[in-house]
PDB file of N, CA, C and O in Angstrom:
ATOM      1  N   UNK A   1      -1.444   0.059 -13.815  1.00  0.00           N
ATOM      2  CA  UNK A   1      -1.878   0.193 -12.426  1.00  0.00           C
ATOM      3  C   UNK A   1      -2.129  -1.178 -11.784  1.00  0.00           C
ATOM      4  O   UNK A   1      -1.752  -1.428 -10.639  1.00  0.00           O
ATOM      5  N   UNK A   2      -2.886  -2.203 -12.690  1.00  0.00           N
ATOM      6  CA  UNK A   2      -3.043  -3.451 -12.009  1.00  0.00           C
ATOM      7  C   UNK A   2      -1.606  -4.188 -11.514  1.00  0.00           C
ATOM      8  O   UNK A   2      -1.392  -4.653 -10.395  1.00  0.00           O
ATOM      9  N   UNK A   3      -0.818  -4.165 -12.495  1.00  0.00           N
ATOM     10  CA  UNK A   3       0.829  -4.569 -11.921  1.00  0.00           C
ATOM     11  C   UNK A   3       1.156  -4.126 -10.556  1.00  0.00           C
ATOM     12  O   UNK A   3       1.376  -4.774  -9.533  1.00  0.00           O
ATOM     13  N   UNK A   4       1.133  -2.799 -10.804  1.00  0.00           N
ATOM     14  CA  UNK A   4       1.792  -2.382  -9.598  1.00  0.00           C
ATOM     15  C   UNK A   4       0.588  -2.755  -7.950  1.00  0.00           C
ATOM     16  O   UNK A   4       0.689  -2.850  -6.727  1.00  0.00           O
ATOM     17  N   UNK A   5       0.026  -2.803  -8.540  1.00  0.00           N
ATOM     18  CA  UNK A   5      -1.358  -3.191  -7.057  1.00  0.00           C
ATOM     19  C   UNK A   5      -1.528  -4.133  -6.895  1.00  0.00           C
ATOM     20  O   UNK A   5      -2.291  -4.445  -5.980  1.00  0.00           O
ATOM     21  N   UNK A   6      -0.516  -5.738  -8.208  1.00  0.00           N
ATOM     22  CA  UNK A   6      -0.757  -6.609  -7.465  1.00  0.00           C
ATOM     23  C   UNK A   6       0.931  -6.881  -7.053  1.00  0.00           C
ATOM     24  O   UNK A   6       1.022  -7.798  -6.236  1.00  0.00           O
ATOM     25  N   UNK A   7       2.047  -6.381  -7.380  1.00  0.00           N
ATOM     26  CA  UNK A   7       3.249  -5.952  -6.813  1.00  0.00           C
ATOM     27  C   UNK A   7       2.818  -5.632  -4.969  1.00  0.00           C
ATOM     28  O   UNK A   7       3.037  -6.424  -4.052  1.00  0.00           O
ATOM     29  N   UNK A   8       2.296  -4.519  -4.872  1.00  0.00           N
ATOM     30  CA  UNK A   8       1.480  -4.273  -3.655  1.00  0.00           C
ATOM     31  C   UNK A   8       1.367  -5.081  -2.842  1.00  0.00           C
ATOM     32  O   UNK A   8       1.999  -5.334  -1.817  1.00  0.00           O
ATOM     33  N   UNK A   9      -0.013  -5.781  -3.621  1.00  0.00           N
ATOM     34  CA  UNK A   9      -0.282  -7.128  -2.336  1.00  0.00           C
ATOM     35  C   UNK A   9       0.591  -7.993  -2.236  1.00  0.00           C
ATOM     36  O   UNK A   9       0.369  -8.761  -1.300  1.00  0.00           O
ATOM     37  N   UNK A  10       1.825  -8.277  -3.004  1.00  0.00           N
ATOM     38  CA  UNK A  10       2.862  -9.187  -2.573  1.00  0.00           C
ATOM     39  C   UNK A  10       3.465  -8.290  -1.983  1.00  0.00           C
ATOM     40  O   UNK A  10       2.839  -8.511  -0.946  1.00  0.00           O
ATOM     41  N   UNK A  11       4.008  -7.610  -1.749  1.00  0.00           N
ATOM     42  CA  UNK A  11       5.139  -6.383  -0.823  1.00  0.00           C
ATOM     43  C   UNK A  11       4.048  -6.641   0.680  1.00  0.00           C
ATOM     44  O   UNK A  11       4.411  -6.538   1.852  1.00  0.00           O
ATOM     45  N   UNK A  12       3.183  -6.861   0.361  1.00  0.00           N
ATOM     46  CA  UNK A  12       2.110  -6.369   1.544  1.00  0.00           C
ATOM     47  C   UNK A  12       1.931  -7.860   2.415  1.00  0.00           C
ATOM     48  O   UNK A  12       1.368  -7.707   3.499  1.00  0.00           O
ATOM     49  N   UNK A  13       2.188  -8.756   2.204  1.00  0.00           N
ATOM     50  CA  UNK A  13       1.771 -10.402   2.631  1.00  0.00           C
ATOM     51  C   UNK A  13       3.511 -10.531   2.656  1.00  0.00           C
ATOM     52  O   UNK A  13       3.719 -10.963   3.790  1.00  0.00           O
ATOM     53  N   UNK A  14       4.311 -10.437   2.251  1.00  0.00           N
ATOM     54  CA  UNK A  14       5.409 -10.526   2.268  1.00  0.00           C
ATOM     55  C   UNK A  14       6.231  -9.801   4.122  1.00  0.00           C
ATOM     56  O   UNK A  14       6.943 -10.292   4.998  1.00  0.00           O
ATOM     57  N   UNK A  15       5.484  -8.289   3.857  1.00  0.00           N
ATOM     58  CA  UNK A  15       5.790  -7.580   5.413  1.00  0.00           C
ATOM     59  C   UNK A  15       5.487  -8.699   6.702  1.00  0.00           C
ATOM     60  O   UNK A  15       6.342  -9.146   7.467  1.00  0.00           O
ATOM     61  N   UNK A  16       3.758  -9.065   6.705  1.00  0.00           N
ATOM     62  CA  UNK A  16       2.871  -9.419   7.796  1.00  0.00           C
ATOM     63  C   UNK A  16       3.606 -10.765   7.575  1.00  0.00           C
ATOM     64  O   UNK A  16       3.230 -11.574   8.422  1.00  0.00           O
ATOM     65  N   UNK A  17       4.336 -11.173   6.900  1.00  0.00           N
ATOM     66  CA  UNK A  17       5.068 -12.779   7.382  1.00  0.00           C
ATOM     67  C   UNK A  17       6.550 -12.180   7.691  1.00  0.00           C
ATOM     68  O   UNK A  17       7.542 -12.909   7.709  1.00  0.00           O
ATOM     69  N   UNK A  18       6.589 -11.052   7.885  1.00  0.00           N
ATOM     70  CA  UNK A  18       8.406 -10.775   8.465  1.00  0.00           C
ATOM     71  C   UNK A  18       9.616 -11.417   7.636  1.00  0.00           C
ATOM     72  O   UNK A  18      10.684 -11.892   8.021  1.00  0.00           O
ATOM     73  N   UNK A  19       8.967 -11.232   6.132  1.00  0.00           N
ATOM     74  CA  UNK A  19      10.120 -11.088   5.307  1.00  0.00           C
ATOM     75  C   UNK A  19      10.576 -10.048   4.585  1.00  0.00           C
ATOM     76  O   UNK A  19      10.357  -9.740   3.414  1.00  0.00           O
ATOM     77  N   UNK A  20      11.374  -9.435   5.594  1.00  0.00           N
ATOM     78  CA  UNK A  20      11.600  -7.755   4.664  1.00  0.00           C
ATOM     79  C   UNK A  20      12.029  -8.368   3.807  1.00  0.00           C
ATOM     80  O   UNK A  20      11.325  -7.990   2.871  1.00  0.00           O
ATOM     81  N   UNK A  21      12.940  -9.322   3.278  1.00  0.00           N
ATOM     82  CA  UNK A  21      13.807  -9.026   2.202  1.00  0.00           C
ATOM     83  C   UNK A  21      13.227  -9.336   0.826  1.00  0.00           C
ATOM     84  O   UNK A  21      13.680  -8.848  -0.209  1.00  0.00           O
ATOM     85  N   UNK A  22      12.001 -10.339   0.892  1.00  0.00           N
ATOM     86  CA  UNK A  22      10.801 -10.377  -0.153  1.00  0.00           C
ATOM     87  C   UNK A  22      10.265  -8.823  -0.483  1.00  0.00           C
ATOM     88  O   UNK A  22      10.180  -8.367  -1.623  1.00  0.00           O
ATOM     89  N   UNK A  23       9.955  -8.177   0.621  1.00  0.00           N
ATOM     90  CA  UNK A  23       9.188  -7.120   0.925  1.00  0.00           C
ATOM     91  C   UNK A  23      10.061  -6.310   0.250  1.00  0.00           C
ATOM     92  O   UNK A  23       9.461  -5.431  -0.368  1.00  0.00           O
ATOM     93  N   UNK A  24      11.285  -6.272   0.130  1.00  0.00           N
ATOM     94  CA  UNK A  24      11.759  -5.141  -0.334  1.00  0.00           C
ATOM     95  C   UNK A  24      11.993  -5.241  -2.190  1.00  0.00           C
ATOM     96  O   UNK A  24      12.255  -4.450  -3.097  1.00  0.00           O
ATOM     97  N   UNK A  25      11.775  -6.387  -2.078  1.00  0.00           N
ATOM     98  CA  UNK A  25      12.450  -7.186  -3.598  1.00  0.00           C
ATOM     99  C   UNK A  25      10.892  -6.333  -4.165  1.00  0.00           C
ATOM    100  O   UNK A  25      10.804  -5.500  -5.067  1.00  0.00           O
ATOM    101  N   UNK A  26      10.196  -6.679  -3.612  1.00  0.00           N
ATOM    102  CA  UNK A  26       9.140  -6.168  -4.366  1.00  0.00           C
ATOM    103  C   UNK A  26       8.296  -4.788  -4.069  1.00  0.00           C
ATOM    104  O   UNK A  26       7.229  -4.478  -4.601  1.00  0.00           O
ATOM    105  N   UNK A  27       8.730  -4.342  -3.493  1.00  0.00           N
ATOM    106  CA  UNK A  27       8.672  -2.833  -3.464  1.00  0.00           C
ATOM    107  C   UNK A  27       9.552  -1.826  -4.372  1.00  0.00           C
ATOM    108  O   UNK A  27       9.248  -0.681  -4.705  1.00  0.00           O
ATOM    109  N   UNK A  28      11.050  -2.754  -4.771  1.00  0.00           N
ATOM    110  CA  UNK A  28      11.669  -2.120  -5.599  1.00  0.00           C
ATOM    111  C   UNK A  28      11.229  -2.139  -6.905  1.00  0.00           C
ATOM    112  O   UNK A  28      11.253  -1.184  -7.682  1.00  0.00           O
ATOM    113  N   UNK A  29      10.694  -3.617  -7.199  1.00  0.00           N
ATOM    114  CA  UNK A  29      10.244  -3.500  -8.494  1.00  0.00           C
ATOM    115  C   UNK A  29       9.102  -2.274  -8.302  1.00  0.00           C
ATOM    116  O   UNK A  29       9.039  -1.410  -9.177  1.00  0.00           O
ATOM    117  N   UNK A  30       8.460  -2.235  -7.472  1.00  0.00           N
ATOM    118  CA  UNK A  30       6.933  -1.332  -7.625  1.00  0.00           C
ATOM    119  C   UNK A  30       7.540   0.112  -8.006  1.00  0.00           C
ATOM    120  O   UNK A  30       6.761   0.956  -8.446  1.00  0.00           O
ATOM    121  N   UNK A  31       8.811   0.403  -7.862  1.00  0.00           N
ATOM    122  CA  UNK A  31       9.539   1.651  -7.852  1.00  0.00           C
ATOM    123  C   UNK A  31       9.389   1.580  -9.500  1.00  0.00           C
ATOM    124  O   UNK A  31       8.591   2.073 -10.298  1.00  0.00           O
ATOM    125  N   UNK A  32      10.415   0.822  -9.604  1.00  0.00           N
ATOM    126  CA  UNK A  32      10.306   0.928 -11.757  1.00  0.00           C
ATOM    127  C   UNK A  32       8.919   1.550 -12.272  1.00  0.00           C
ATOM    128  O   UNK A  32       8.871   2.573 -12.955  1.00  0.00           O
ATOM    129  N   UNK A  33       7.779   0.804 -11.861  1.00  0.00           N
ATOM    130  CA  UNK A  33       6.884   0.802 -12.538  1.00  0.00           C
ATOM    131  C   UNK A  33       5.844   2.274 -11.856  1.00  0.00           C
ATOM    132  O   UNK A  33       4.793   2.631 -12.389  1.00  0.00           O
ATOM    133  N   UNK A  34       6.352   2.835 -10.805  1.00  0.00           N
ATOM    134  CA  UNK A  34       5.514   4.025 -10.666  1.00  0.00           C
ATOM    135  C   UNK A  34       5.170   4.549 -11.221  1.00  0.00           C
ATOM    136  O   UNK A  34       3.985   4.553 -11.553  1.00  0.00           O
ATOM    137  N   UNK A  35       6.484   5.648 -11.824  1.00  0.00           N
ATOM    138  CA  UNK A  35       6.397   6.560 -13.574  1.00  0.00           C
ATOM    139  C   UNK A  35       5.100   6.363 -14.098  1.00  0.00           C
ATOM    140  O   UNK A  35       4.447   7.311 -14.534  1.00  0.00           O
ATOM    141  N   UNK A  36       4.640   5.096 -14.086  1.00  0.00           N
ATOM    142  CA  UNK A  36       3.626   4.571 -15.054  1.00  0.00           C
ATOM    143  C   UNK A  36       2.442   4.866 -14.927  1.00  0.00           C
ATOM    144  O   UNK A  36       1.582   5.383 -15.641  1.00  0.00           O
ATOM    145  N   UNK A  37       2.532   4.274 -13.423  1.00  0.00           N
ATOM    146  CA  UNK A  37       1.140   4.483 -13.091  1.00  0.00           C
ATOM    147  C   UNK A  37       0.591   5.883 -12.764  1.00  0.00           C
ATOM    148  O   UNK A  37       1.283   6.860 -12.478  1.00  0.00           O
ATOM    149  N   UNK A  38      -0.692   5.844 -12.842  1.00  0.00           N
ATOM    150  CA  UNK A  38      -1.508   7.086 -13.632  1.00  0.00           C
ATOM    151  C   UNK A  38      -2.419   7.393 -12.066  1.00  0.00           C
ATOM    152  O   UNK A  38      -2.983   8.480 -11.941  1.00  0.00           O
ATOM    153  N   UNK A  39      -2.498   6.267 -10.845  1.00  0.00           N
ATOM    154  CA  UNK A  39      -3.190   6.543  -9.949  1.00  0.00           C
ATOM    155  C   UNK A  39      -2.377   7.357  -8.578  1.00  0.00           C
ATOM    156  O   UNK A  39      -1.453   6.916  -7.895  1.00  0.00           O
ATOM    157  N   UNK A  40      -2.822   8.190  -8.509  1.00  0.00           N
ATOM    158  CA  UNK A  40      -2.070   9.131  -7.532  1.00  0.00           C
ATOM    159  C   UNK A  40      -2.202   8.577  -5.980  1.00  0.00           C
ATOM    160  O   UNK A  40      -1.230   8.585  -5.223  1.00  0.00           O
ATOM    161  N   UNK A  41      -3.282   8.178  -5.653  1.00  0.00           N
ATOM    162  CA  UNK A  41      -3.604   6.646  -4.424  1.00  0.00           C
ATOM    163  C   UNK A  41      -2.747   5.887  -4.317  1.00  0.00           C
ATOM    164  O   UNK A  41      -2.323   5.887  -3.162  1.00  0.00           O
ATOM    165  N   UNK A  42      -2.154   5.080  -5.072  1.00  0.00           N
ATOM    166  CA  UNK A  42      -1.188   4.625  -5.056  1.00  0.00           C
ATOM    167  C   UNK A  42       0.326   4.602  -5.030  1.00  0.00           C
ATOM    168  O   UNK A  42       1.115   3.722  -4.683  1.00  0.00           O
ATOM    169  N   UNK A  43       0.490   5.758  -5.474  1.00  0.00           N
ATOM    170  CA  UNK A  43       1.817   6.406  -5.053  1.00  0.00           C
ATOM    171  C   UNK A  43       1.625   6.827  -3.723  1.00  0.00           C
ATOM    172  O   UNK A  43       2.370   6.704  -2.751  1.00  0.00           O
ATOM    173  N   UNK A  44       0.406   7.391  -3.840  1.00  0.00           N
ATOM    174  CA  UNK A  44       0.918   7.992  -2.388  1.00  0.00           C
ATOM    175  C   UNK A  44       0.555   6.783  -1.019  1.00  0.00           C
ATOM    176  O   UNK A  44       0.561   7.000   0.193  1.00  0.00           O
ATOM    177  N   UNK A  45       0.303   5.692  -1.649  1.00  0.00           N
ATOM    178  CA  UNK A  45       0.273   4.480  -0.465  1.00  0.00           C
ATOM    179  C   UNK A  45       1.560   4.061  -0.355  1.00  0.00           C
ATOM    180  O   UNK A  45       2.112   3.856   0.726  1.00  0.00           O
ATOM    181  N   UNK A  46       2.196   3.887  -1.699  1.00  0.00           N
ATOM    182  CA  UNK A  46       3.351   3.721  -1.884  1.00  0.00           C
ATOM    183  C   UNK A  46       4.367   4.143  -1.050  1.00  0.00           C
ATOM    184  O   UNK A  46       5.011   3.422  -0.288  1.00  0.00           O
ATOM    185  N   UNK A  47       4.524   5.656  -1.261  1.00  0.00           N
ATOM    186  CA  UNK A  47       5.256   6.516  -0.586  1.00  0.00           C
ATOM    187  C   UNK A  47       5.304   6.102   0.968  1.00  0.00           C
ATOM    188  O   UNK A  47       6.178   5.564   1.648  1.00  0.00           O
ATOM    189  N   UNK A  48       3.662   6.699   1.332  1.00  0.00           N
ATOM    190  CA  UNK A  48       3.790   7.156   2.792  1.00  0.00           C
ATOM    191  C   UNK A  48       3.634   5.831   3.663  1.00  0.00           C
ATOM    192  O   UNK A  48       4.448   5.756   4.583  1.00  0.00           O
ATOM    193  N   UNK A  49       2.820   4.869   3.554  1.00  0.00           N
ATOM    194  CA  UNK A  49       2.464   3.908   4.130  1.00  0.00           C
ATOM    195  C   UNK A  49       3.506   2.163   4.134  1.00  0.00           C
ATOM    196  O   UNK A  49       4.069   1.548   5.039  1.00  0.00           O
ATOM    197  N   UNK A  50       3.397   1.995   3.160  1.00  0.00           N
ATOM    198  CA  UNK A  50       4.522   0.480   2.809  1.00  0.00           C
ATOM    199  C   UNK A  50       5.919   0.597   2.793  1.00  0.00           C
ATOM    200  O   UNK A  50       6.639  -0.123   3.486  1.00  0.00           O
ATOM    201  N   UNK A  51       6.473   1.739   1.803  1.00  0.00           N
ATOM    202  CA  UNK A  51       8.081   1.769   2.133  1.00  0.00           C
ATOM    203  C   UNK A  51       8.248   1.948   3.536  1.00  0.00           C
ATOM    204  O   UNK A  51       8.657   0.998   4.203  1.00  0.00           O
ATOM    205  N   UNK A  52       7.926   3.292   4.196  1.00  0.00           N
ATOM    206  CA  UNK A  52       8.411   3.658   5.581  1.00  0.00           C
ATOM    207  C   UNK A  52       7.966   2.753   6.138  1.00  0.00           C
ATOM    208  O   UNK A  52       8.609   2.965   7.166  1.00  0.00           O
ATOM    209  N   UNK A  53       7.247   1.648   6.441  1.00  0.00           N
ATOM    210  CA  UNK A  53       7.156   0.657   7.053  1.00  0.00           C
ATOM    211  C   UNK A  53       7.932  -0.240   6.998  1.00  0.00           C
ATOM    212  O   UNK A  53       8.132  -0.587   8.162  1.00  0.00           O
ATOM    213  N   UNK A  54       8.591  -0.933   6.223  1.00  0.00           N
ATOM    214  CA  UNK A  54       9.195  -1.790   5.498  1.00  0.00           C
ATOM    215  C   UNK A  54      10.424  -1.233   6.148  1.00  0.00           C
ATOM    216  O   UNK A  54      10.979  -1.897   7.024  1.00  0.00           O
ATOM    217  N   UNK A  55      10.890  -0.068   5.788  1.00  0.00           N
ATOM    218  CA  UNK A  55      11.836   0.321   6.451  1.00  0.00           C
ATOM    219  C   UNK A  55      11.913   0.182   8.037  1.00  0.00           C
ATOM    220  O   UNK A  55      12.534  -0.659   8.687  1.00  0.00           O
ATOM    221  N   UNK A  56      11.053   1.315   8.518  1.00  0.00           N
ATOM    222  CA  UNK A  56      10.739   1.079  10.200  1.00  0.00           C
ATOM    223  C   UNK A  56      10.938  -0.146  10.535  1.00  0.00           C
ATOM    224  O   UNK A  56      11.679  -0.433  11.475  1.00  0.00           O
ATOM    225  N   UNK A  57      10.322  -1.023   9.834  1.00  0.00           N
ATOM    226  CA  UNK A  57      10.221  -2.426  10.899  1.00  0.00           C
ATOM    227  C   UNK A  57      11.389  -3.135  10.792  1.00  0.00           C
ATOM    228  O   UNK A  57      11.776  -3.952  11.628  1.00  0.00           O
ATOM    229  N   UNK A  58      12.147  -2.741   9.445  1.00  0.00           N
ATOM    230  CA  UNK A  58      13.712  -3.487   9.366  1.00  0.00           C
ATOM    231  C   UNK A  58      14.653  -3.052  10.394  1.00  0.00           C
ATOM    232  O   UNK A  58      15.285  -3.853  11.083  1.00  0.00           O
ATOM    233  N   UNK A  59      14.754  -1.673  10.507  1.00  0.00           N
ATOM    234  CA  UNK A  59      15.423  -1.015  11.123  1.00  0.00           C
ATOM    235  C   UNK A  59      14.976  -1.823  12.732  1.00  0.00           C
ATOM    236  O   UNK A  59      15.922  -2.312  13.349  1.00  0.00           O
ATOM    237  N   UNK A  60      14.322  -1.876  13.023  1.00  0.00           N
ATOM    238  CA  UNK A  60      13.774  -1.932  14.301  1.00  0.00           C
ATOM    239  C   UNK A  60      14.260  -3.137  14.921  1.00  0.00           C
ATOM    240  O   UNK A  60      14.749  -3.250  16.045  1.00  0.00           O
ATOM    241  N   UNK A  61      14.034  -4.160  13.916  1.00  0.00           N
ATOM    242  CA  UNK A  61      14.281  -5.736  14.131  1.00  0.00           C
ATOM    243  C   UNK A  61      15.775  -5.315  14.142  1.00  0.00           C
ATOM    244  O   UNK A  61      16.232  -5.637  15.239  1.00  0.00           O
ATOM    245  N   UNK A  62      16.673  -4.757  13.411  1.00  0.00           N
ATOM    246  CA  UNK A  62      17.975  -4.989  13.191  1.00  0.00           C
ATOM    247  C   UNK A  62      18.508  -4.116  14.611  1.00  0.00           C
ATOM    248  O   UNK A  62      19.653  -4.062  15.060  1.00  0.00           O
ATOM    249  N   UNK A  63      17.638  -3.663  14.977  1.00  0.00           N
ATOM    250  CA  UNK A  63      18.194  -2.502  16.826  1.00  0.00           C
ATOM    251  C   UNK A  63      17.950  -3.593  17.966  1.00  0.00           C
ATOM    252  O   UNK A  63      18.618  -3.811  18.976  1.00  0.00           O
ATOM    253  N   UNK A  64      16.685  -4.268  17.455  1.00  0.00           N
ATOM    254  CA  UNK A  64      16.219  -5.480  18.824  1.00  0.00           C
ATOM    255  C   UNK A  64      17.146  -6.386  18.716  1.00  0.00           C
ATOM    256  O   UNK A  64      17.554  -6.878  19.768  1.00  0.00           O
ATOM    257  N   UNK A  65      17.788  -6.897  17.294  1.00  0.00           N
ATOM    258  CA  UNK A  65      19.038  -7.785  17.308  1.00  0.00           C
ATOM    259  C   UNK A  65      20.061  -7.416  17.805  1.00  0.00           C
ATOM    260  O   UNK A  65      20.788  -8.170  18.451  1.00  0.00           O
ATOM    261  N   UNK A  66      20.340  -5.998  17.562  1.00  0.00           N
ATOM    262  CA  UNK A  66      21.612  -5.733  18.229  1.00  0.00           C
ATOM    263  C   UNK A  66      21.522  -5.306  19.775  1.00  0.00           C
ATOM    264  O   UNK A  66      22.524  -5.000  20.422  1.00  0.00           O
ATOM    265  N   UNK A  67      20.626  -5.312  20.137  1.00  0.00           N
ATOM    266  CA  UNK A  67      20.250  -4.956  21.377  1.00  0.00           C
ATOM    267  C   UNK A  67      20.603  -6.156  22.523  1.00  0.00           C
ATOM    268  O   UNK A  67      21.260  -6.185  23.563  1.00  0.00           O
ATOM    269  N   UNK A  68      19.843  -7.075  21.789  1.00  0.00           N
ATOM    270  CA  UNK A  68      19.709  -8.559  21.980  1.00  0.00           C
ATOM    271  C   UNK A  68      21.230  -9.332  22.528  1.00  0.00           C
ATOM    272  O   UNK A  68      21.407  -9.903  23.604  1.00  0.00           O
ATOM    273  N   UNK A  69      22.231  -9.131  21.396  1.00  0.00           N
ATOM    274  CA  UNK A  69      23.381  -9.092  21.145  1.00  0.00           C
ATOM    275  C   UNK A  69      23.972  -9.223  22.521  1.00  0.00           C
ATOM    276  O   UNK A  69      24.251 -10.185  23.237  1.00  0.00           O
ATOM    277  N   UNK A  70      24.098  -7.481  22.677  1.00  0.00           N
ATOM    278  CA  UNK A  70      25.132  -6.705  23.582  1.00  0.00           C
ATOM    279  C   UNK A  70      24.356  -7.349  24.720  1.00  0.00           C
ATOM    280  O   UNK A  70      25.161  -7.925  25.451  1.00  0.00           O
ATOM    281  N   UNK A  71      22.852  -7.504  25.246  1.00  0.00           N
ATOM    282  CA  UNK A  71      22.648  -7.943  26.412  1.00  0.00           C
ATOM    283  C   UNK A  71      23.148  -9.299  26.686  1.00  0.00           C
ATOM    284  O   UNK A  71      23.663  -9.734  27.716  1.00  0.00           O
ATOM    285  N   UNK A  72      22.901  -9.879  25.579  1.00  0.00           N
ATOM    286  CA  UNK A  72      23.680 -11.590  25.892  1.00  0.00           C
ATOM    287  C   UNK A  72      25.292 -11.747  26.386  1.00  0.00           C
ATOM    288  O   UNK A  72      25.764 -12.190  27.432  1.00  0.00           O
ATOM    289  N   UNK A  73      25.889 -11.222  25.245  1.00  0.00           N
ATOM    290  CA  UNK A  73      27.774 -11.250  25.473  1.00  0.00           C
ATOM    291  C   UNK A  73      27.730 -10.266  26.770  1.00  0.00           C
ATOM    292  O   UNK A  73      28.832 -10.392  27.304  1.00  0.00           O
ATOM    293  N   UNK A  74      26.981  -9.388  27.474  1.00  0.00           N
ATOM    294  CA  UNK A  74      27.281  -8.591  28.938  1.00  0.00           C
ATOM    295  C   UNK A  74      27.051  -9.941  29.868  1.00  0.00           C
ATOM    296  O   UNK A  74      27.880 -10.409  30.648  1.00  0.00           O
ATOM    297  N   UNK A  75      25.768 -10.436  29.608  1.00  0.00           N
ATOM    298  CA  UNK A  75      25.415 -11.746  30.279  1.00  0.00           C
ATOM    299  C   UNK A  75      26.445 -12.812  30.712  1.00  0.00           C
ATOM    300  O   UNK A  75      26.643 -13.170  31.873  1.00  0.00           O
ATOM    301  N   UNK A  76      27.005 -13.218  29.721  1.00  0.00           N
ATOM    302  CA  UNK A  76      28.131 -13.987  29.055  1.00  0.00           C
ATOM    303  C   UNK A  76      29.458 -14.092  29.874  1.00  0.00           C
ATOM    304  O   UNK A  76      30.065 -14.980  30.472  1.00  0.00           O
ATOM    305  N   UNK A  77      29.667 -12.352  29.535  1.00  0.00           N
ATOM    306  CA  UNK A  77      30.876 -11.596  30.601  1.00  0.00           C
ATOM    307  C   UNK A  77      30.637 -12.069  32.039  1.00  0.00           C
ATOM    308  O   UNK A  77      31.367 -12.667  32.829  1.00  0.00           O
ATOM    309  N   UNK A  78      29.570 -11.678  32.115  1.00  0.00           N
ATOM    310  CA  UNK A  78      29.373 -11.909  33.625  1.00  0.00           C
ATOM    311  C   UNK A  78      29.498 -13.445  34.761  1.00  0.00           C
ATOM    312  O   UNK A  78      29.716 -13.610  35.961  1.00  0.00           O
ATOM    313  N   UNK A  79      29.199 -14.409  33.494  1.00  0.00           N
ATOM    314  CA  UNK A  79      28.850 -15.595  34.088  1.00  0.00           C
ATOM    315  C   UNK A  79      30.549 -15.810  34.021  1.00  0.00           C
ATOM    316  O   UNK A  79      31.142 -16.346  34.958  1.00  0.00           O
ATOM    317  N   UNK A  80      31.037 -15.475  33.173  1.00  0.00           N
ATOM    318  CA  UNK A  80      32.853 -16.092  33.010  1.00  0.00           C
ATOM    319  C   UNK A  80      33.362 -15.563  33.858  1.00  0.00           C
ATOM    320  O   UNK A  80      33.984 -16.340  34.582  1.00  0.00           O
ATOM    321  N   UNK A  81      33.422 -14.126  34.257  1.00  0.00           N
ATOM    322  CA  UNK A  81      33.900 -13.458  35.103  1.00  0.00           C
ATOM    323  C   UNK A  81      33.395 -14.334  36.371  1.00  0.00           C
ATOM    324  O   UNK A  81      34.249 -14.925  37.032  1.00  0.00           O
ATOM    325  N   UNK A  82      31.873 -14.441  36.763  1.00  0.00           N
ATOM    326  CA  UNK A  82      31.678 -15.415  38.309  1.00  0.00           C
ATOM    327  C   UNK A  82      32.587 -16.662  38.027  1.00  0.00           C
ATOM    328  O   UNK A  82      33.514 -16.923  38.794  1.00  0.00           O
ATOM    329  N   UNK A  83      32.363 -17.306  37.103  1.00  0.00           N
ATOM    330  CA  UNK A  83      33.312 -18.595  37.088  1.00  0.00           C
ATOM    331  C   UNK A  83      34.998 -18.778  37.426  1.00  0.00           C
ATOM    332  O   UNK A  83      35.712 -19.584  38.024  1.00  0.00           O
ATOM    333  N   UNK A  84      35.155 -17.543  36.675  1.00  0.00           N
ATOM    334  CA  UNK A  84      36.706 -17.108  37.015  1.00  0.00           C
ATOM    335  C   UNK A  84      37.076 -17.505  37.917  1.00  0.00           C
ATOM    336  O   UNK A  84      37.810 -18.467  38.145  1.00  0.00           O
ATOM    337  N   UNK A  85      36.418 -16.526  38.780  1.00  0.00           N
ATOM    338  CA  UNK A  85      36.747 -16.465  40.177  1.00  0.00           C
ATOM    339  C   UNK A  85      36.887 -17.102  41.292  1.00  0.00           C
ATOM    340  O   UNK A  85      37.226 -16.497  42.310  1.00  0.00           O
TER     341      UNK A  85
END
């Protein structure tokens, strides 16, 4: 149980600095070692609270990037197109 809770607090300091990809490195390991653990609190922090977050916030950043994206190159279009002309 101590492994995986201090797995945790790195998955967890890893999120709040906006490195999913730490965040995930070590959430996967926390996966291996669930089976193990004997505290049901922790799975279920596991479960409901840190992955779907981890997820959510990847997902989210990766929609604001692409979002980001398409508004710039429309931007882009636009200024070439005035120049064109």
């Amino acid at each position: 149980d101590y492994k995986v809770q201090s797995l945790f607090d790195m998955s967890y300091c890893a999120l709040r600095q906006r490195n999913f990809k730490l965040a995930l490195t070590k959430l996967n390991e926390i996966r291996q070692h669930l089976d193990l653990c004997q505290n049901l609190l922790i799975r279920s922090i596991y479960w409901n609270e840190i992955y779907c977050d981890v997820y959510l916030k990847r997902h989210q950043i990766q929609s604001s990037t692409s979002t980001l994206s398409s508004l710039l190159s429309t931007s882009v279009a636009k200024e070439l197109k005035k120049n064109g002309n």
